[in-house]
N, C-alpha and C positions, 0 to 999 in steps of 0.2 A: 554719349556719356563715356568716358574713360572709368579707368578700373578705378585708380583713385577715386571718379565722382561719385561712382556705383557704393565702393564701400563709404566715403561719408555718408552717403543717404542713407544706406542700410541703419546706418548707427545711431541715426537722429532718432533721437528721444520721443517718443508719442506726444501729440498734442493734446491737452485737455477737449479742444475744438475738433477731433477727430471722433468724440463722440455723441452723438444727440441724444436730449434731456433721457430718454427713458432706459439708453444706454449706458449713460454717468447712474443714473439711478441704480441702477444692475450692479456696477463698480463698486457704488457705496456699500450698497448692502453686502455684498461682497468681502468687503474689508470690517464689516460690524459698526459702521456708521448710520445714520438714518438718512434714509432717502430724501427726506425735505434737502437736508445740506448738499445733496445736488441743484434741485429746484434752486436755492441760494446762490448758487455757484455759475447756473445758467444766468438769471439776473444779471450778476455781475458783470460777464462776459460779454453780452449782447446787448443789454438793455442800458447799461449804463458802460458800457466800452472800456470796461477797465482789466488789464491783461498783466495786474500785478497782484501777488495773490496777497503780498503783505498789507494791501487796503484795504481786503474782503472783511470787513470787520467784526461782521457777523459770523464767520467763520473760526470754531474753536480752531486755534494756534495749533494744535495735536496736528489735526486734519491738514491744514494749510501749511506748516511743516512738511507731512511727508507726502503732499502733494508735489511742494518742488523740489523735492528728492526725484520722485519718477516723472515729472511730466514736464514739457515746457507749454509757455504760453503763447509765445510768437514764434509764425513760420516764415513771415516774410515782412520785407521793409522797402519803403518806397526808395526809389533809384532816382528815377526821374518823373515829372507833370509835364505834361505837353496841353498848352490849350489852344484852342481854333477861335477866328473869330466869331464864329457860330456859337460860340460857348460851349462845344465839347472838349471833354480832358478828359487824355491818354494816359494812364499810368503806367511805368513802367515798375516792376516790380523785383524783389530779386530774393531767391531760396536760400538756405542756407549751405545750400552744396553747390553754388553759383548759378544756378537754372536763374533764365528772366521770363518771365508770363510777362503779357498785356491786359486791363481791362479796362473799357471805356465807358464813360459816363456822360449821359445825355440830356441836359436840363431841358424840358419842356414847359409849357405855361402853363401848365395842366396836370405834369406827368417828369417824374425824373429816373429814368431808367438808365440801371446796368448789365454793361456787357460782362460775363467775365468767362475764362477759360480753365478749360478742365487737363488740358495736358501739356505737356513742354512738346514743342512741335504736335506734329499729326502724321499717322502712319498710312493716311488715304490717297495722300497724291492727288489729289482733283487739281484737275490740269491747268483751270482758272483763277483758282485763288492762292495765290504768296505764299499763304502758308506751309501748301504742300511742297514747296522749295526747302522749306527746312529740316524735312526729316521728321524721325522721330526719336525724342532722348529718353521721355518716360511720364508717367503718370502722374496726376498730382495728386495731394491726401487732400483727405476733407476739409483740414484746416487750411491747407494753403486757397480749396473753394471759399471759405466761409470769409480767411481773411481780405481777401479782394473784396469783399462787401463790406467789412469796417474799415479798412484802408481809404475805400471811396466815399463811403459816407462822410469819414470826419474832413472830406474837402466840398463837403456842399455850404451854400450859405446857412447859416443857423436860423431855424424856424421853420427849414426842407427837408422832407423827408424822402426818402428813397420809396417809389410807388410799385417799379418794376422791375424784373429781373429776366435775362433773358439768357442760355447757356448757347452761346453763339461765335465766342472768343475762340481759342487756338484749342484744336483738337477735338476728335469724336466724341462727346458725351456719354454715349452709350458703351465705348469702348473702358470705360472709367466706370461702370455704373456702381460699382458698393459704395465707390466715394461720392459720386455724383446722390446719389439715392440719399446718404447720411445728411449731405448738405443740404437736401430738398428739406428733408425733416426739420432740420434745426431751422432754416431759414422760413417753414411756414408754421415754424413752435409761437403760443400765442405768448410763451414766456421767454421766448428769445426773438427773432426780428418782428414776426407776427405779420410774413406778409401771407397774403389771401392766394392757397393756391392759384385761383384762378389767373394771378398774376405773375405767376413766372409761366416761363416757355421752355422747353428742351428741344435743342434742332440737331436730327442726326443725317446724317445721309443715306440712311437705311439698312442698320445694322437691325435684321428681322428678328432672330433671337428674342433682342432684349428689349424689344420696345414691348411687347405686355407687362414684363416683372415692373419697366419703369413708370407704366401708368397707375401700376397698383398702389405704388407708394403714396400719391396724391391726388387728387384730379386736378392736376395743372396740365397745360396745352402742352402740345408736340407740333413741332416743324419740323417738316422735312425738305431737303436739299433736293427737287426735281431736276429741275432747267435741261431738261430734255425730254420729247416724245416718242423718241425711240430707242430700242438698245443701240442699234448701231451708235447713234453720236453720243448715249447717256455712259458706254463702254470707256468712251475715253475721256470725257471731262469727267465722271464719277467714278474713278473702275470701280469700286464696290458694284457696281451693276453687274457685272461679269459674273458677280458669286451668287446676289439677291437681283436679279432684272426686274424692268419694271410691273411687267403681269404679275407677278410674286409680291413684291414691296403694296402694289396699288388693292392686292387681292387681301393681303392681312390686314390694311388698313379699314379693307372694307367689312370685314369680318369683326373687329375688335370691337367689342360692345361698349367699352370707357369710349368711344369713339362718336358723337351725335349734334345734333342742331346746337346746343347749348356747348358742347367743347369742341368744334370742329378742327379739323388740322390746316396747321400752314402749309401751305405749299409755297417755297422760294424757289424761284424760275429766275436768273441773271440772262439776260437778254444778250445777244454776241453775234455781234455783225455775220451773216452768211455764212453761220454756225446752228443757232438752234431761232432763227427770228421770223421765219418763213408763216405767208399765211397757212399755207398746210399746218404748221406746227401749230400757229392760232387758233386754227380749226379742228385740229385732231385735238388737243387737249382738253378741252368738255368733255368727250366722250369717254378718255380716260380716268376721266376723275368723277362720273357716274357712279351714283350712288354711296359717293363719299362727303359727309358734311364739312365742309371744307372752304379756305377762301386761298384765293391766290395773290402773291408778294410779288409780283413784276422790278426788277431791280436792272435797268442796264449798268453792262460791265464800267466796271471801275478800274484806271489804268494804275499799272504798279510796273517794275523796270523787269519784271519776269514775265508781263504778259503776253502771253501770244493773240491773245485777242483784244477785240475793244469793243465799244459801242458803238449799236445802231445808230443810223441817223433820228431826231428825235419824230419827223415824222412816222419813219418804220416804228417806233418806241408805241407812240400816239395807235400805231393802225392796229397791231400787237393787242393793247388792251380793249379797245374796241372791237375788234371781231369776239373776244373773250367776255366781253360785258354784254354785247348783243346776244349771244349766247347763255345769258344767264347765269353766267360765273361772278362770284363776289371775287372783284382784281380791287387790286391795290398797285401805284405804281410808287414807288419809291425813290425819293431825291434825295441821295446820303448825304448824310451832313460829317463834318472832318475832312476834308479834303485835304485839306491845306497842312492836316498835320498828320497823311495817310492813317487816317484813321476810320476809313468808310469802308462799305463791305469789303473783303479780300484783300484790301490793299497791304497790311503790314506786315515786314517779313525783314530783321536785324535791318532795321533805319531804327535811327534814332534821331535826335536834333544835334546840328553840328556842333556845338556848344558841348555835347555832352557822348561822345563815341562806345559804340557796342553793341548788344544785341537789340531786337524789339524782336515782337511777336504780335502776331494778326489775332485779334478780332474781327467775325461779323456782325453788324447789325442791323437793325433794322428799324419798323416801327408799326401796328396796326396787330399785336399779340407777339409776335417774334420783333419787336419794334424797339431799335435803337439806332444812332445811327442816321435817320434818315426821317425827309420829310415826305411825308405822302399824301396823295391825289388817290381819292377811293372813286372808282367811277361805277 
């Protein structure tokens, strides 16, 4: 981000969408208004999508006056749609201090789940996914989380509702978490989208710190980015391993009590040719994930033009989850879906469609709790 980008953003106006219901509540009262006229205000926002305050009808004129004196309503506006023939679309989106996020949306027969992201690049570098080509430019607010779930909503069919949510898009989650944590609120408020914690996912790569504060907020699931059995090779596709290694990351996991049979953790494992695919590696992973309620997301690599790696062959793929099911391990293997408009795990990093030139930004996804993105084979 340039100094110019730096002071725009400093200067952008708060969003009303940067605070959840019992926060706006705090505000009101604050100013000498009653609290319902938040409750009011949240409706409007989420429940019926409307992001102009001169409609809120209900709303005395006083209040909705010197509301758009201080606040704005929209943080971002779509750029570009990309759709696959799988029926995924990629959003491309754009800040008002020219940052572009991604978030992808996954229609299922059952189930329509979004990706979305929490920061403008990622400061992690994992060596496998696109993303960490991009850097890092800076964090996003709550609103810019919240808006990628109305932005994506208002392009589903009418009479579909949005079931899942998974924070899997561009960037550490955890590295984010005030804004991450506000967005969780608002988006499981039963007066704003009213989804059921238990349907979102947060996937971080194991920033240890913050993962207790982020289960407190809700009991929604956690993924975590494994795909390695040992430090040596988890050193360089994850370097966060180097700060939190795996005995550390597996050991608080194991320890967290929000943590149990009913909310177990994701574990994503990206499968990489004569990197981390070895039966050793099949083998040793049970034993590391002893005593952690837990399923595992098998995902072979997806090519993007930075990759240094690729996919197994699919029988290596096939042997992989089968030494881990024999084992006793709840595996998942996952078939991304978006291929065609790089939109499957790791793959996104400034592609865009030629049609339309500039940046993109990587989502991952998946499907089976951290699930978008991809079709899966539970064995």
């Amino acid at each position: 981000m340039t100094s110019a980008d730096e002071r725009r953003h400093a200067l952008r106006r708060p969003s009303l969408k940067d605070y959840a219901r019992e926060s706006l509540r705090a505000l009101f009262t604050e100013r000498g208004w009653p609290a319902y006229r938040a409750d009011q205000l949240v409706t409007w926002l989420y429940r019926n999508d409307v992001d102009e305050l001169d409609r809120m009808t209900n709303l005395p004129a006083s209040i909705r006056s010197e509301l758009a004196r201080e606040f704005d309503l929209r943080s971002l506006e779509v750029v570009e749609i990309q759709r696959s023939v799988d029926g995924t679309q990629k959003l491309l989106l754009g800040a008002a201090d020219g940052a572009r996020i991604e978030a992808v949306l996954i229609p299922e027969e059952r189930r329509n789940t979004l990706c979305v992201s929490t920061q403008v690049g990622c400061p992690l570098s994992c060596r496998f996914c696109a993303t960490g080509a991009l850097g890092f430019t800076r964090n996003l607010t709550t609103a810019e989380i919240v808006d990628q779930v109305l932005l994506a909503t208002r392009e589903m069919p009418e009479g579909t509702s949005l079931t899942n949510l998974v924070f899997m898009g561009m960037g550490e989650p955890l590295l984010n978490l005030p804004a991450v944590s506000e967005a969780i609120r608002i988006l499981t408020d039963p007066k704003a989208f009213a989804l059921a914690p238990r349907r979102v996912t947060v996937s971080t790569s194991g920033v240890l710190p913050q993962i207790a504060p982020l289960l407190e907020v809700a009991p929604i699931h956690l993924a975590v980015s494994l795909h390695a059995t040992t430090d040596e090779v988890r050193d360089v596709l994850v370097p966060i391993n180097q700060r939190f290694p795996i005995v550390e990351l597996l050991e608080t996991l194991r320890e967290e009590p929000r943590i149990h049979r009913r909310r177990p953790v994701f574990f994503e494992y990206t499968l990489m040719e004569g990197v981390n695919d070895s039966v050793e590696d099949a083998r040793r992973l049970p034993g590391l994930l002893d005593g952690i309620p837990s399923k595992v997301n098998v995902i072979p690599m997806n090519p993007h033009p930075d990759a240094a790696y690729r996919a197994p062959a699919p029988e290596v793929v096939d042997r992989f989850t089968a030494i881990l099911h024999d084992a006793g391990v709840r595996v998942t293997l996952r078939r991304d879906r978006g291929r065609d408009i790089d939109a499957a795990c790791g793959q996104l990093a400034n592609r865009r469609s030629a049609a339309v030139p500039g940046d993109a930004i990587a989502a991952r996804a998946g499907k089976d709790g951290p699930g978008v993105g991809a079709e899966s084979t539970e064995s």
